[in-house]
N, C-alpha and C positions, 0 to 999 in steps of 0.2 A: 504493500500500500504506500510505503516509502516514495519508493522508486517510482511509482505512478505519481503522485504529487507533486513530487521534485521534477518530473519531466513535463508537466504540464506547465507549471511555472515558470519553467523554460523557455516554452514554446511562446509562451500568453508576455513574458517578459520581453522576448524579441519583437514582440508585435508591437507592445509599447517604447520600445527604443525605438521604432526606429518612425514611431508615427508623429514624433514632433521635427524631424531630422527629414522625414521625405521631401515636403514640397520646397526645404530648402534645396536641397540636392538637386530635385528636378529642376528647379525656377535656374541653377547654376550651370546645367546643361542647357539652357535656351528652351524648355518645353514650353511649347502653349497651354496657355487653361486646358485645352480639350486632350493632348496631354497630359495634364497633372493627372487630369478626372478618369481617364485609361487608367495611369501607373495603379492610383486607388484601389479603381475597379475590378482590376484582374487579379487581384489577391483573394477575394471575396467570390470571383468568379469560375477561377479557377478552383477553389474550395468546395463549390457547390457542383462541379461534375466531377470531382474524387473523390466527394466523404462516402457517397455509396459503395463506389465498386471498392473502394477497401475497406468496409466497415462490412460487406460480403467477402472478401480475401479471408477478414480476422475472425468469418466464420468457419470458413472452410480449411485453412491452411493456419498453419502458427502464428499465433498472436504477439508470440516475442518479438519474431524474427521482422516484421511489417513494423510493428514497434521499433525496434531497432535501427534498423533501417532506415526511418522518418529521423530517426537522431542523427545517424551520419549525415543523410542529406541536411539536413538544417544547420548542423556545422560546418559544411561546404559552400552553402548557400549563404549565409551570414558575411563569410571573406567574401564571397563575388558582389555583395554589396560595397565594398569597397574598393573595390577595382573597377565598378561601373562607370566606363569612361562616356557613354553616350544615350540619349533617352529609351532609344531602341534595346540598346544590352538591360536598360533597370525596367523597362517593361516586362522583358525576359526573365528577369530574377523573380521579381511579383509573382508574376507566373508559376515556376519553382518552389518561390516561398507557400504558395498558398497551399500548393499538393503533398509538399512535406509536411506540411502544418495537420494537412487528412490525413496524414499515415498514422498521428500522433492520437490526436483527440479522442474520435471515434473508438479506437480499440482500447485506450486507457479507461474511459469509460463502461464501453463494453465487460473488459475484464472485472472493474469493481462490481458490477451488477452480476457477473459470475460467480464471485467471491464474498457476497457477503449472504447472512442471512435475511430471510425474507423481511422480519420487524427490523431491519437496520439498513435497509437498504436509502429511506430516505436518508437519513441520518447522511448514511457513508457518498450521499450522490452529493448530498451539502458541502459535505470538506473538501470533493472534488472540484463543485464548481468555486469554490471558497479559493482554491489556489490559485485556480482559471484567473480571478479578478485580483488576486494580489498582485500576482506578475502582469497583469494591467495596468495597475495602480501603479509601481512602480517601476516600472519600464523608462516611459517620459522622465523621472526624474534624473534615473542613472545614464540616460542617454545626454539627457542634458548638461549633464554632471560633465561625464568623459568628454562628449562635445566641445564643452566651453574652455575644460584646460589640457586635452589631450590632442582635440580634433576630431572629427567625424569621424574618421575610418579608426579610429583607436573604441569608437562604442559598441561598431559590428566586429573587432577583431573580442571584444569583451563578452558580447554576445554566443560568439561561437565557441570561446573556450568554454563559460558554462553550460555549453549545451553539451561537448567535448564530454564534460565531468556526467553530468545525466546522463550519456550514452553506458558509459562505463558501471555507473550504479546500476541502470537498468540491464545490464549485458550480465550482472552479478547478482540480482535481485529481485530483476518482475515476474513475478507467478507465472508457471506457463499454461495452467489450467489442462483441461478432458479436451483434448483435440479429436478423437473420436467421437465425440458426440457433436462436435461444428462439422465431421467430414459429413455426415448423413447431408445426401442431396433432402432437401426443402422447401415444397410450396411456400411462399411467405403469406402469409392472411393478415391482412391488414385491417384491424379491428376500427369502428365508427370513434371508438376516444383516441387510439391513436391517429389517427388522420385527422379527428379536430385535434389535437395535442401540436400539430404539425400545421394546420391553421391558427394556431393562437400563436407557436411562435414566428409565424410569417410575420403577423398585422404587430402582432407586441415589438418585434424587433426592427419594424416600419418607424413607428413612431420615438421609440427608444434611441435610432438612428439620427435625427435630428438634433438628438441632445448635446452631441461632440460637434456634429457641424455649423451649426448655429447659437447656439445658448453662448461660446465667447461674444459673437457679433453681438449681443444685446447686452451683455457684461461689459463690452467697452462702449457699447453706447453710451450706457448712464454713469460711465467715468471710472471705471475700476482698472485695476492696472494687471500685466499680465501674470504677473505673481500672482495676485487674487482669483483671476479667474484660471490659473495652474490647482491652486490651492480647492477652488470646488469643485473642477474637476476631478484631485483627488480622492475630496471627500466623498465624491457619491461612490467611485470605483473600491473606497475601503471600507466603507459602510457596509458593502454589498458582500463584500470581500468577508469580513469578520462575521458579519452574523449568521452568513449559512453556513460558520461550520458548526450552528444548532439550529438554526431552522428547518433543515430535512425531517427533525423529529416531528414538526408539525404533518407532515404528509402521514407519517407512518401514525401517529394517534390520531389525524381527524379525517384521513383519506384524500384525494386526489384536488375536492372541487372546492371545499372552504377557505383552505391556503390563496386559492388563486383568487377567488372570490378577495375577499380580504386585502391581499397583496394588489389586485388592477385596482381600485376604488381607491387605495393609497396614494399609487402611481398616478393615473386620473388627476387627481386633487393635485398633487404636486406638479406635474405638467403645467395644469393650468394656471398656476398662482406663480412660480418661478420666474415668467416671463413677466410677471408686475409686481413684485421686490423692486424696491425700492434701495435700502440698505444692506449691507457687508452679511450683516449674521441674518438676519432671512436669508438668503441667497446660500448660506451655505446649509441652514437646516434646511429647506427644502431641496437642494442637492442630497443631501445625506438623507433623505423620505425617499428621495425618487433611487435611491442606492437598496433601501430596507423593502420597497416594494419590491425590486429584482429581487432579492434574497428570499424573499419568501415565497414568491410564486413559482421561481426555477426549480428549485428540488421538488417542487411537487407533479410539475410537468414532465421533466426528467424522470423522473420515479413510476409515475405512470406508463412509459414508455418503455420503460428499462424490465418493471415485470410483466410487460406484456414479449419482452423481449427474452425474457427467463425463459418463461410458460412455451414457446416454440424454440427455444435457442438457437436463436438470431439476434442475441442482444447487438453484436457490429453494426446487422445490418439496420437494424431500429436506430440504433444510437448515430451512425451514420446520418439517417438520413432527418433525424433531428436536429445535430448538427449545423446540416444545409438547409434546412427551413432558414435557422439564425442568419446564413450568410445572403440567403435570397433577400429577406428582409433589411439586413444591414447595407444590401447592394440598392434597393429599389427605394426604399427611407430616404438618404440626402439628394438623389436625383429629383423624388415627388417634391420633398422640401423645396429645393432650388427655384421648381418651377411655379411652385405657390409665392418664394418670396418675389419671383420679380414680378409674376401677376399681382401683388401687391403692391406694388411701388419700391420694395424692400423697406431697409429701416427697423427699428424699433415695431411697427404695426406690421410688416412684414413677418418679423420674426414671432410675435404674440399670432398669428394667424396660424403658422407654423407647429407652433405648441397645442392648440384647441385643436387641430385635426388630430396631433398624435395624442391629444384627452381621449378624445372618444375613439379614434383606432383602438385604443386600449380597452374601454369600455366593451366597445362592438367585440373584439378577441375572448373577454370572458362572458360575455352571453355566449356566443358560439359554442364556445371549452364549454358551459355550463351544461350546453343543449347537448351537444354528442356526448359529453361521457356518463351522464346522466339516461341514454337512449342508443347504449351501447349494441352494436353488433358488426357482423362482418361482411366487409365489400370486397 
């Protein structure tokens, strides 16, 4: 379980090194907007046509060895970020990046769902996505860190030795789990709550999307400095961070649908109030609301997916394709954003537009969750 936490934090930590470091990189290769908005998008999209077919690999075949694997690659991948001399070659790595990044997720998660008992499954999917958002949370800062007194390529060289070290824990330590029992060939049956499970986190991670791409623009609108809004942005990513690793317990004592219930109406409310904060500490308690509603709602969705994913064993392939729900959403999110703020006029009113959609996306996503898995069966 070690070795699975450390390497996810890994992964989720490169992601955040290098997300305040890109669009300098690119803007320094001469890319254009349309450009930058590629480089983005192919991480995210690339993601989304690999989590499946290896999240079916780490059913059928070794889950170490795919595991494994995703770590070399992402230690090799990490240097060619720093050697990226031209926008073509860092489109390329995106690319790369995002498919190593599927080898990782998918099956680490998969595995935990293999490996724990059924009362501890929310629990243990908690500390997982727990580590997912630390190495979020702290990525930007360590990048920023290395960046400002070592230089760019000294972050991704920083990047890759600790993934280096995950490889080696994981080479020495990830469970290998019943591989006979992922070789059986399997119709997959995709139950009515996991396909809504897989719709809620389309629309939720729609609207959740806009919170990185836009929420600075309306933090320097009304005068905060980039510290500060570094600093909320923390807060929501450790908030989220910390408290599922006991929030999963909610899933496992109140079942699938009250968590979410609960956790979107939190989220909702804070969407909509964040963008009309006025001062420093609003702005960061409702950052750290819209951190506690992620926390609570993810292990319960994840959980529901993951023992539907026990009960046929195909947790890769469920967990997979969970996964990519997140990345369709987080791809298709600040595109809708984009084109609501200029149909706005942008601004300040722009960006509160922005917000009230991703309210009720959010809303609309747990009616949905509510209604399938509540009216559960098989398509």
């Amino acid at each position: 379980m070690i070795a699975i936490l450390l390497s996810l934090f890994s992964v989720m930590l490169g992601v955040g090194i290098i997300s305040p470091l890109l669009p300098v990189i690119a803007e320094n290769l001469q890319a254009t907007g349309i450009w930058i908005g590629l480089i983005f998008a192919s991480f995210s999209i690339s993601r989304v046509l690999s989590l499946p077919f290896f999240g079916y690999l780490g059913d059928k075949f070794s889950r170490k060895k795919i595991f494994s694997t995703g770590l070399i690659l992402y230690t090799i991948i990490a240097i060619l970020y720093a050697f990226s001399r031209t926008k073509e070659e860092l489109l390329l790595v995106r690319i790369l990046h995002g498919t190593s990044s599927a080898m990782v997720i998918p099956i680490a998660m998969a595995q935990v769902a293999s490996i724990s008992n059924k009362n501890e499954l929310g629990k243990n999917l908690g500390i997982v996505n727990s580590s997912i958002f630390l190495g979020m949370a702290f990525g930007p800062l360590i990048g920023g860190v290395f960046a400002d007194k070592f230089g760019y390529s000294s972050a991704f060289f920083a990047m890759s030795a600790f993934s280096a070290f995950s490889f080696l824990i994981a080479l020495l330590k990830f469970p290998e789990g019943n591989r006979a029992k992922r070789k059986e060939e399997k119709r997959i049956m995709i139950t009515k709550s996991v396909f809504t499970a897989i719709i809620y986190r389309i629309l939720s991670s729609m609207g959740r999307g806009s919170v990185m791409s836009f929420l600075p623009i309306y933090l320097s609108a009304i005068g905060m400095s980039l510290t500060q809004i570094g600093a909320a942005l923390f807060a929501n990513l450790i908030s989220s961070s910390l408290i599922q690793m006991r929030s999963g317990i909610l899933a496992d004592k109140y079942g699938f649908v009250k968590p979410v219930w609960f956790g979107s109406f939190i989220g909702a409310v804070s969407l909509f109030l964040i963008v009309r904060a006025e001062n420093y500490f609003e702005v960061l308690l409702l950052s750290t609301l819209l951190g506690v509603s992620t926390a609570i709602t993810l292990p319960a969705v994840s959980s529901l997916v993951a023992h539907e994913g026990v009960r046929q064993s195909l947790e890769g392939s469920y967990m997979g394709v969970l996964s990519a729900s997140k990345s369709i959403g987080r791809a298709i999110g600040p595109i809708l954003s984009g084109i609501i703020y200029d149909l706005a006029g942008g601004g300040v009113v722009g960006v509160r537009i922005i917000f009230e959609v991703a309210a009720l996306l959010t809303i609309l996503a747990a009616l949905i969750y509510r209604r399938g898995v509540e009216l559960d069966e098989v398509i």
